[in-house]
C-alpha positions in Angstrom: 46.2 -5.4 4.2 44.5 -3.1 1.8 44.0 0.4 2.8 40.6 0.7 2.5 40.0 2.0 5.8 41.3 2.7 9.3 38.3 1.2 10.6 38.9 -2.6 9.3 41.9 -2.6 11.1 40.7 -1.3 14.4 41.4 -4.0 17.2 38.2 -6.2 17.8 36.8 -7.1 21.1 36.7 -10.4 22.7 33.6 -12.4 22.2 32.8 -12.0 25.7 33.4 -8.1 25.4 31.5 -8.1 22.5 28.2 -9.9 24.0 28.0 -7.2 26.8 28.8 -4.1 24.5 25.9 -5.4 22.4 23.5 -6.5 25.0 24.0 -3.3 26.9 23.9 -0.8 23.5 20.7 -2.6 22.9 18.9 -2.0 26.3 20.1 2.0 26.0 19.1 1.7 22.7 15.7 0.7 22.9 15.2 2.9 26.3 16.0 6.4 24.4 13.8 5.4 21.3 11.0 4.0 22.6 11.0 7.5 24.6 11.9 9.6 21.6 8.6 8.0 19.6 6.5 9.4 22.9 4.8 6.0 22.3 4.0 6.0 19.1 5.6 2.3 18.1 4.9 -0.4 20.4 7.5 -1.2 23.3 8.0 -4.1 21.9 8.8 -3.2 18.2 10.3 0.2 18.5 11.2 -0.4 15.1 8.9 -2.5 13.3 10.0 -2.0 9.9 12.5 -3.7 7.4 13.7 -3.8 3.9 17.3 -5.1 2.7 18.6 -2.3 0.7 21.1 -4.0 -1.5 20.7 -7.6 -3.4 23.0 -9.2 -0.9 21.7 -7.9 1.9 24.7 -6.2 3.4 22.6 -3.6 4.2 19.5 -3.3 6.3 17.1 -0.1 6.9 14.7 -0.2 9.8 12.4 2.5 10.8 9.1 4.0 12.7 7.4 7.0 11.8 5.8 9.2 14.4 3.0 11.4 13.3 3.1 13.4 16.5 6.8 14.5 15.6 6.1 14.6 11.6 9.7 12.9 11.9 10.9 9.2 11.1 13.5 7.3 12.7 16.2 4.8 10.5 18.3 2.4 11.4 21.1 1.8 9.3 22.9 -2.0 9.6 26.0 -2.0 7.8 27.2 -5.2 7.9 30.4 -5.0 6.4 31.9 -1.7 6.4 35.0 -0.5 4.0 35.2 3.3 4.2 31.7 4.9 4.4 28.0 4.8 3.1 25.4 7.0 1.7 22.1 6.8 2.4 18.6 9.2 0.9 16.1 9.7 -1.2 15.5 11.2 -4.9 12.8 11.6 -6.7 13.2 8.4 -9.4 15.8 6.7 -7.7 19.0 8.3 -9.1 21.8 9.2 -7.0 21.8 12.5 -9.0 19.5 15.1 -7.2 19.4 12.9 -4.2 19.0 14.0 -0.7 21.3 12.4 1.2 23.1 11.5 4.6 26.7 10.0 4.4 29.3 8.3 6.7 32.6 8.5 6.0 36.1 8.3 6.7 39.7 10.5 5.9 41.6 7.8 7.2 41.7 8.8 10.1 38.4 10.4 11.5 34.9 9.0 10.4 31.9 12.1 9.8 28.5 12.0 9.6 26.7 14.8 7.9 23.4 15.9 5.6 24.2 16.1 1.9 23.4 16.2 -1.3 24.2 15.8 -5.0 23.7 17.8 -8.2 23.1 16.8 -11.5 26.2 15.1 -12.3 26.3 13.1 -8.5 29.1 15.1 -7.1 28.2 15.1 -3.1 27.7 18.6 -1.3 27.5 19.4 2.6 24.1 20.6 2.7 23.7 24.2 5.1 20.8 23.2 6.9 21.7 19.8 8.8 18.5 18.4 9.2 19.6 14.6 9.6 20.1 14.6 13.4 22.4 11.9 14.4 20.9 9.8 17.6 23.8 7.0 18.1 26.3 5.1 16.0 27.1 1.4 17.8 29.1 -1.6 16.8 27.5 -4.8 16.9 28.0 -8.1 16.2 26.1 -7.9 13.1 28.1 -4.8 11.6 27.9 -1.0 12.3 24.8 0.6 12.9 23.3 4.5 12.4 20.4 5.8 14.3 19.3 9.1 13.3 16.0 10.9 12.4 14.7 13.3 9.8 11.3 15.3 9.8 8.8 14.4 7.2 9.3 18.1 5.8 12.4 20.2 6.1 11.7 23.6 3.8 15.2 23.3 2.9 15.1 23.2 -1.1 17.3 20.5 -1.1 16.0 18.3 1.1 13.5 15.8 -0.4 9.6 16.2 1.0 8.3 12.3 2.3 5.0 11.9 1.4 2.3 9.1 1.6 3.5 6.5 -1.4 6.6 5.2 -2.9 9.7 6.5 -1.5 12.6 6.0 -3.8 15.9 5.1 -1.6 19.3 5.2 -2.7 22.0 3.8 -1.1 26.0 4.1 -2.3 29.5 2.2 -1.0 32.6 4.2 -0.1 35.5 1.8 -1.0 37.9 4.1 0.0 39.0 7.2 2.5 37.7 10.6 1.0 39.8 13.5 2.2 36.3 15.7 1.7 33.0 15.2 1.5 33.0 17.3 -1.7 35.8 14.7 -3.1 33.2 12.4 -3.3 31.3 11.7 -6.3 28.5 9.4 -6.8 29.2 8.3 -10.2 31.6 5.9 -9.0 30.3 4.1 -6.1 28.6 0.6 -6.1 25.6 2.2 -6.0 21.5 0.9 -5.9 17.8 2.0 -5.6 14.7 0.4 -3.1 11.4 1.6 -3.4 9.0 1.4 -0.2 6.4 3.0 1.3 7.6 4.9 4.2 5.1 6.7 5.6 3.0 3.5 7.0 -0.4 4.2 8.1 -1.0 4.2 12.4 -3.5 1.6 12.4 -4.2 -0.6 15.6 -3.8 -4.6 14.7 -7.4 -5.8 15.2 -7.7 -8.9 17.4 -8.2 -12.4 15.3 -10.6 -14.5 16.5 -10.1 -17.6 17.9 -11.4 -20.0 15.1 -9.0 -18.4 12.7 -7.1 -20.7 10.3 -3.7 -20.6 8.1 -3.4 -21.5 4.5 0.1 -21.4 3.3 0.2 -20.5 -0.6 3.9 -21.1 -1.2 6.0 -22.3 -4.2 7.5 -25.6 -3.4 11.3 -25.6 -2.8 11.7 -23.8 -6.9 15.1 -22.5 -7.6 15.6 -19.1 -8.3 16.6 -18.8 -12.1 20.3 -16.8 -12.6 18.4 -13.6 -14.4 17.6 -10.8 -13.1 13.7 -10.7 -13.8 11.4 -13.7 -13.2 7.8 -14.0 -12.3 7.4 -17.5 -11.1 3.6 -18.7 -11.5 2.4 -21.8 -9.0 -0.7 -23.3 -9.0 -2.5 -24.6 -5.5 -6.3 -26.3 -5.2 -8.1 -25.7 -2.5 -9.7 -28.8 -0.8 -12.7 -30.2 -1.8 -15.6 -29.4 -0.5 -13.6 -26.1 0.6 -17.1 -24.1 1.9 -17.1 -20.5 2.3 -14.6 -18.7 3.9 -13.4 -14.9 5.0 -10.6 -14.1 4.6 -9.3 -11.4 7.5 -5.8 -11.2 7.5 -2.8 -12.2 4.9 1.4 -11.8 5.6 4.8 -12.5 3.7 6.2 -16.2 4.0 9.4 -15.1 2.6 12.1 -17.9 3.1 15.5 -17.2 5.2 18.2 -16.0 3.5 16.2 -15.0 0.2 15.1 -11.5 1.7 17.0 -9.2 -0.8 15.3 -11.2 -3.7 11.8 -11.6 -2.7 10.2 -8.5 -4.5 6.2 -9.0 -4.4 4.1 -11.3 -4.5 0.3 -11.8 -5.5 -2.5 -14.3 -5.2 -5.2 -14.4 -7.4 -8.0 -16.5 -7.4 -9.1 -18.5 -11.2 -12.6 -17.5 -12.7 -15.4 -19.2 -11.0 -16.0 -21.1 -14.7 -12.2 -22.6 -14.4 -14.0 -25.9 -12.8 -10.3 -27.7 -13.6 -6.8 -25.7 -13.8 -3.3 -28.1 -14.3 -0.9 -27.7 -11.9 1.7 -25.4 -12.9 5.3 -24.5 -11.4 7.2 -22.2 -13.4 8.3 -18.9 -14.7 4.7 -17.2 -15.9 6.0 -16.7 -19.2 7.1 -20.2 -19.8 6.0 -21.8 -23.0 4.5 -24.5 -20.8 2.4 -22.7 -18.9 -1.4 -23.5 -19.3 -3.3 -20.9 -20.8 -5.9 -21.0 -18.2 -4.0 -19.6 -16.1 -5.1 -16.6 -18.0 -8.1 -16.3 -16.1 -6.7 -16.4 -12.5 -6.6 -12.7 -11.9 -9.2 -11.8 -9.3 -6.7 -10.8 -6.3 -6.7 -12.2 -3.1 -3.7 -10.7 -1.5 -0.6 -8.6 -3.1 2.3 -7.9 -0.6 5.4 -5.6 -1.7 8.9 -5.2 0.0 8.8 -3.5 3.3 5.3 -4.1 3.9 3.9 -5.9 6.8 0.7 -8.3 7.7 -2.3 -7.0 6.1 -5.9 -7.1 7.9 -9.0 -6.4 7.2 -11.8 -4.4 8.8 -13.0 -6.2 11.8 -16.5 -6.2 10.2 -15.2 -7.2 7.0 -13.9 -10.2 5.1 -12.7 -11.1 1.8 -14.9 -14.2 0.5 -13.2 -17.2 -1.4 -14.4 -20.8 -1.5 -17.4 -22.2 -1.5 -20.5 -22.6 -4.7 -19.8 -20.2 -7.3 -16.1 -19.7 -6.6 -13.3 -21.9 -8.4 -11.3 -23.9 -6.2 -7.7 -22.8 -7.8 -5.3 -20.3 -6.8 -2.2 -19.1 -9.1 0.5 -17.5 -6.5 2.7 -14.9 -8.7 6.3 -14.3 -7.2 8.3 -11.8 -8.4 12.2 -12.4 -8.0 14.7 -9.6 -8.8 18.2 -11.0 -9.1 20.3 -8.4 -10.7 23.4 -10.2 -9.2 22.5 -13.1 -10.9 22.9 -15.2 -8.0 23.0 -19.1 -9.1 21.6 -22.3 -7.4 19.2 -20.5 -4.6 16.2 -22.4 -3.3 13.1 -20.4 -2.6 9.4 -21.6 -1.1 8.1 -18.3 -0.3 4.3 -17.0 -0.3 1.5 -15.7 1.0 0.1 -16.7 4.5 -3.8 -16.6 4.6 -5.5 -16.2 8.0 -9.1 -17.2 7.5 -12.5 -18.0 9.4 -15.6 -20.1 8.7 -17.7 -17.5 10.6 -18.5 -15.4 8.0 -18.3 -11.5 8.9 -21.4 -8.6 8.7 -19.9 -7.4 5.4 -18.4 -9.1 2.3 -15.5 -7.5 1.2 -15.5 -6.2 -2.6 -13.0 -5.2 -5.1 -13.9 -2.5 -7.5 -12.2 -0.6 -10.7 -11.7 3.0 -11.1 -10.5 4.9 -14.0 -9.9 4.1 -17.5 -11.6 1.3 -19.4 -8.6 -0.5 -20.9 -9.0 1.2 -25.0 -6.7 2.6 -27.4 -8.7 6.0 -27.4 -6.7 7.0 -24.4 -3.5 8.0 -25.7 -0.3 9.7 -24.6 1.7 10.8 -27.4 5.5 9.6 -27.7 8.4 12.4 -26.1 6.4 13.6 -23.4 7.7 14.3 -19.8 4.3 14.6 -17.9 0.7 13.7 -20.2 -2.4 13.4 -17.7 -4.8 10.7 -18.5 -8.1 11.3 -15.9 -10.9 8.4 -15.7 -14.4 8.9 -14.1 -17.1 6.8 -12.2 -19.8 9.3 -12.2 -23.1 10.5 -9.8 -24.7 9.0 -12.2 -23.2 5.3 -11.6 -23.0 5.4 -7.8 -26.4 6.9 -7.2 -27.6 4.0 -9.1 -25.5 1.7 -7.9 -24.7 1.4 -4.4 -26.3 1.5 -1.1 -28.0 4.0 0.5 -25.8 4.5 3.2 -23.0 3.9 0.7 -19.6 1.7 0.7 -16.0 2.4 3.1 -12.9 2.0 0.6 -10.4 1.1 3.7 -7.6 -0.3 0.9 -6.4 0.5 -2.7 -3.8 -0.4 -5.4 -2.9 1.7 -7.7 -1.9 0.3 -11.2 -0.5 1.7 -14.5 2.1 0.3 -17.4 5.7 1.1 -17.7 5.2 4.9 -18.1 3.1 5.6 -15.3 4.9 8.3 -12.6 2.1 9.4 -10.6 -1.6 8.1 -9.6 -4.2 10.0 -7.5 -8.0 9.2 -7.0 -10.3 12.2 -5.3 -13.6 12.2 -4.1 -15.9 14.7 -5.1 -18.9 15.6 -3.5 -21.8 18.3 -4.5 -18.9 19.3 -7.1 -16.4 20.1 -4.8 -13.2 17.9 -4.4 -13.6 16.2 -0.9 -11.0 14.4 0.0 -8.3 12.2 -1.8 -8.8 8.5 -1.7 -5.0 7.6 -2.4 -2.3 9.7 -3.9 1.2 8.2 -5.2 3.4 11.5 -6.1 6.4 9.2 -7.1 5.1 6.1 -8.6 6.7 3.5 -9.6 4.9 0.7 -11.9 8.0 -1.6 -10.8 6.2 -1.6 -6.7 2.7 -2.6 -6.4 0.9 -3.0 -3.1 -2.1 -3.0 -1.8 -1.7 -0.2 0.5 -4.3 0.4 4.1 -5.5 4.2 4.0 -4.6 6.3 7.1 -8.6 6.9 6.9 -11.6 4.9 5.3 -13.2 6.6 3.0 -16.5 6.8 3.0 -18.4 7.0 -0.5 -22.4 7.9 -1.1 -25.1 7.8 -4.0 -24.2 10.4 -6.2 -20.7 11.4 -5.5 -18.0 11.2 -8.1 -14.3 8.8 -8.1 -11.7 11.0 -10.7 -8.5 8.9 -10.9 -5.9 10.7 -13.0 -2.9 9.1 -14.1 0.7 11.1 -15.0 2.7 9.6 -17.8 6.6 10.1 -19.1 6.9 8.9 -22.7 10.3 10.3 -23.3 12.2 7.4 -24.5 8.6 6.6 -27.1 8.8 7.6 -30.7 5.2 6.0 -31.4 1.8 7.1 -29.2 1.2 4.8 -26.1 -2.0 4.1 -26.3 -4.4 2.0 -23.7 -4.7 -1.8 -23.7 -3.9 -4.7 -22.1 0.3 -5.0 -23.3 3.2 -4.1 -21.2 3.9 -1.6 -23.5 0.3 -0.2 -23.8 -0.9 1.8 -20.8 -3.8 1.6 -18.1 -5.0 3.7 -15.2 -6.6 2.0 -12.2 -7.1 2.1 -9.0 -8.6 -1.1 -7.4 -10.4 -0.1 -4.4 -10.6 -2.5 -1.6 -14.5 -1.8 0.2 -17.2 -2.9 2.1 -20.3 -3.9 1.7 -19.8 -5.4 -1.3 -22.2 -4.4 -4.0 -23.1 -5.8 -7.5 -20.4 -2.6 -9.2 -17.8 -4.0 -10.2 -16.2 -1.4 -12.6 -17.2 2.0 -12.9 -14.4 3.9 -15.6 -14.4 5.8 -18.8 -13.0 6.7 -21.6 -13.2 9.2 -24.0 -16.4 9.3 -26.8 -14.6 7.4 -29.6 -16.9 9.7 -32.0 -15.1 13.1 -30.6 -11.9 11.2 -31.0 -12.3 10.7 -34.9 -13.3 14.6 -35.3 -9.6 15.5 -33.8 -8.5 12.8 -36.6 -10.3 14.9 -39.1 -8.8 18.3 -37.4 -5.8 17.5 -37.5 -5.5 16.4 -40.9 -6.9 19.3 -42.3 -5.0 21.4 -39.9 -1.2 20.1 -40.7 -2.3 19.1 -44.3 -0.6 15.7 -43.4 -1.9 12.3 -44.5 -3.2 11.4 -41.1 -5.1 7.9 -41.7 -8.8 8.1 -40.5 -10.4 5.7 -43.1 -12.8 3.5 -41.8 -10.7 0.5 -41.9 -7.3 1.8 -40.1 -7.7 0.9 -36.3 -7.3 3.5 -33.5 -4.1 2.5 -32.9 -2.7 2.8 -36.6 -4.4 6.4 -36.9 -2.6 7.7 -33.9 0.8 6.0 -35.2 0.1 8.3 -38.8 -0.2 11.4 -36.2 2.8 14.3 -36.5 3.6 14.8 -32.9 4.1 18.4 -33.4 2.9 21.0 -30.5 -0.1 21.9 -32.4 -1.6 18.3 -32.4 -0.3 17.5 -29.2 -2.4 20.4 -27.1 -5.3 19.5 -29.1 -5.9 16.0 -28.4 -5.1 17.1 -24.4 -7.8 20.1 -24.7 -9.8 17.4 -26.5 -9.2 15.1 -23.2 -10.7 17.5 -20.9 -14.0 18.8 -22.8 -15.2 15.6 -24.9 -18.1 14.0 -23.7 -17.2 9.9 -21.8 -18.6 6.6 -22.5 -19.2 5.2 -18.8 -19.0 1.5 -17.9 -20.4 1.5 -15.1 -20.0 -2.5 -15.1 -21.4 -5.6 -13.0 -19.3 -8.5 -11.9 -20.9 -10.2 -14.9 -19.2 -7.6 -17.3 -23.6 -6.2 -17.8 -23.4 -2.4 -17.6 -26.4 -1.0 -15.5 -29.1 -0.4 -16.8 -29.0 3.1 -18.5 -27.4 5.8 -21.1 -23.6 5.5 -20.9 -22.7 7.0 -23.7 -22.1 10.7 -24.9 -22.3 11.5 -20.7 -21.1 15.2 -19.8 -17.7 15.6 -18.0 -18.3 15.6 -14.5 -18.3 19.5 -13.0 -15.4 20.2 -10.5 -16.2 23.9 -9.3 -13.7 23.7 -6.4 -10.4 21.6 -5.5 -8.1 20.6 -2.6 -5.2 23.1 -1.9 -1.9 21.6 -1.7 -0.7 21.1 1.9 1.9 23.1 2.6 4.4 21.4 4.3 5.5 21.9 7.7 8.5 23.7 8.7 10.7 22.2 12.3 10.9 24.2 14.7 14.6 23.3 15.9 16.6 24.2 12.9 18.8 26.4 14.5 19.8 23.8 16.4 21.9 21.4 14.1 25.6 21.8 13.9 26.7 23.8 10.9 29.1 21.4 9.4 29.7 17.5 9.6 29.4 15.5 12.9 33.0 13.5 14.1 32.1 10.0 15.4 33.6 7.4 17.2 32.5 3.9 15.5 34.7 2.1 18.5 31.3 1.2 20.5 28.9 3.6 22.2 27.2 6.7 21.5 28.6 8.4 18.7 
């Protein structure tokens, strides 16, 4: 027998033994959590959330977050255990600069403890323990961890959890480490999940009793052996299909495929797309249709780790009926890096929806940058700001008098966005923020619930601002429509739905060809601004040099916009959108500071012995 570890060679129960270890660690279990969360989970579901960490699912992190405590619980399910695991949380998903909690073993005693790794992964006991282990239990299903963590520690090496994407990391121990410093991180079987921890506290509204289901599902498809596919399936509604709210969507994700099932989207075609071939395969397939092109308006987007999504109870999301085409395109994203051969998959998108149509419509709207190569970030740089407006202006003219509730948003860049934020402003003072990603990730999209609607009026102001890392880029990035251009939006999700459709900007391409001029004067370089070279080849002829790099930011934040403040139609309002003033900001939003425990003097100083034999540890 290999000596990976004392602990796969510890005598194992009878099944009978077994079945009343389990059943009775499960009753304790649930007893002292569900009274730790001083009822902030249902009894129920004291721990209602999953995600598979690695791609074959070996293991499993559940967890609740209680905003009374500022602290989360996890779960841990190792289901087959050599000699250890780490467990945390860095800031892009590396294992270097991670916060960390690891189990491990000498050979002869197992240790839990708080940790965390430099710059080259090597693993250090942290000096404030502020993982605080709850139980360790065998199970039939493997080993689990129960422990909890406050949202904010103040210990600098401790990572902050925030609303937004959470970067996990998870690592393998293969073998006894005499020390926890002996361990280094650079050569584990190592991996990265992205969720959204921090789940908002919102009450499941009740669905009424004439709700019905509409499965959007790909049919039985086999999962292709790469590591990347976007699988693209086409379903028509029935005829006649009248109009419809929709008021609540969830995951179908098929059995077994858990660790593979990424996101998934479902976009309904343009209303114009009277007749769209049915389609089954990947979405870049040289067979695919082009109209499936123009099947982009969402209708639901789920992520990993999130759960059912509802809407307002005075709100739905139309589809069906005159005016509105009767094809949907569901979008599945698989990620396979195992390259796992021969799997069947038929999951999708569950639709709850009724034919009693709600007080409000439901509407989708656009902030940020109108998708134009005169938003640039130039190539080498670490963090570039890109901000986009919807002005007074637009929403004074354009919606209601007793103005809209944004109760949803997405957030959306390209390759090289790293962080997203939308504030209100009101009477020029920054109000409150709409949604705000500190650690985004353009590789997890979800339409996410806001802890709080937000309420917007005539006249106030939507700044969405967009952080960019062009390091690995020797040419500009400019805006557009490619992968490998760059966008900043935030799709609202609001009611009552109004004619506004899209209200961004983007800089006055006028101002932009003076900085052409500048510069080319400036660095006597032969920077192209004749009248025939495109945007896009003029900023490829810029020297990237310090100079022309602060200018074209300065030139970001004084230049006047050009607003679209758009109609579903693609109209603008009627109105002067071009050449419009920045929008004045004459106070903003401190930072919250975070939150210190008060019980850190109580966490042992060093790692925690545990007994993995059954009971508490």
């Amino acid at each position: 027998m290999p000596a990976l570890s004392r602990w796969a060679s510890l005598p194992g129960p009878s099944v009978r033994e077994a079945a009343f270890m389990y059943s009775t660690a499960v009753a304790v279990f649930l007893v002292i959590l569900v009274a730790a969360l001083q009822g902030s989970a249902p009894r129920e579901s004291p721990l209602p959330y999953h995600i598979p960490l690695d791609p074959e699912g070996s293991l499993e992190l559940s967890w609740n977050v209680s905003y009374t405590q500022e602290a989360i619980h996890f779960q841990l399910l190792v289901r087959r255990l050599k000699a250890g695991v780490l467990f945390g949380m860095s800031d892009r998903g590396e294992l270097e600069n991670a916060d960390l909690v690891v189990l491990w073993t000498d050979g002869d005693t197992a240790y839990f403890a708080d940790a965390w790794s430099d710059q080259k992964g090597q693993i250090h006991l942290d000096s404030q323990q502020d993982y605080q282990l709850l139980q360790v239990q065998r199970t039939p299903e493997g080993l689990t961890l129960l422990f909890k963590r406050p949202f904010g520690t103040c210990d600098p090496k401790d990572y902050l959890i925030e609303d937004g994407t959470v970067h996990l990391v998870y690592g393998i121990l293969e073998e006894p480490f005499r020390s926890l410093e002996a361990i280094n991180g650079s050569g584990l079987q190592t991996g990265l999940q992205r969720v959204q921890l921090l789940k908002p506290n919102i009450p499941e509204p009740e669905l009424p009793s004439d709700t019905y289901t509409m499965e959007v599902q790909a049919p039985n498809i086999q999962i292709p052996s790469q590591e990347t596919t976007y699988w693209c399936y086409i379903k028509e509604l029935p005829k006649g299909f009248s109009r419809h709210h929709i008021i609540k969507y969830e995951p179908i994700v098929t059995e077994g495929n858990e660790a593979l099932v990424h996101h998934m989207e479902v976009f309904q075609c343009a209303p114009e797309m009277d007749n769209v071939p049915h389609f089954s395969g990947p979405c870049d397939s040289k067979m695919k249709p082009d109209r499936l092109n123009y099947c982009r308006h969402v209708l639901a987007a789920w992520a990993l780790g999130a759960k059912a999504f509802y809407y307002p109870e005075e709100a739905g999301l139309a589809f069906g009926g005159p005016g509105s085409s009767r094809y949907l395109r569901l979008e599945v994203h698989y990620h396979n890096p195992l390259v796992i051969e021969g799997r069947k998959d038929s999951s999708g998108i569950r639709l709850y929806y009724t034919a009693k149509l709600r007080r409000f419509n439901a509407g989708i709207m656009e902030l940020g940058l109108v998708y134009t190569p005169v938003m640039a970030i130039p190539p080498r740089e670490t963090a570039f700001d890109l901000t986009g407006y919807c002005t007074d202006k637009c929403t004074q003219l354009a919606l209601p008098p007793s103005g809209i509730h944004i109760f949803a948003s997405q957030l959306h860049t390209h390759l090289t966005g790293r962080k997203v934020v939308t504030v209100l402003v009101r009477d020029g003072r920054e109000w409150e923020i709409v949604n705000q990603d500190n650690h985004y990730s353009p590789h997890f999209q979800e339409i996410r619930m806001l802890k709080k609607v937000v309420t917007v009026h005539p006249g106030d102001v939507l700044i969405t601002s967009c952080t960019y890392n062009t390091e690995d880029r020797e040419l500009a990035t400019v805006g557009g429509f490619g992968i490998l251009e760059e966008m900043c939006v935030n799709y609202v999700h609001y009611y009552p739905q109004t004619q506004l459709e899209l209200c961004k900007s983007a800089v006055d391409a006028g101002f932009l060809q003076r900085y052409f001029h500048l510069i080319n004067r400036f660095n006597n370089e032969d920077v192209c601004t004749c009248p025939q070279a495109s945007v896009s080849q003029q900023f490829t002829s810029v020297p990237w040099n310090s100079f022309n790099r602060d200018v074209l930011k300065a030139l970001y934040s004084f230049a006047p916009i050009s607003m679209h403040c758009n109609k579903s139609s693609a109209v603008r309002f009627q109105g002067e959108w071009n050449l419009q003033p920045l929008p004045k900001v004459i106070s903003t939003l401190e930072e919250p500071t975070p939150q210190c425990p008060t019980s850190q003097g109580q966490s042992p100083a060093g790692p925690t012995i545990v007994s993995i034999g059954g009971g508490k540890g």
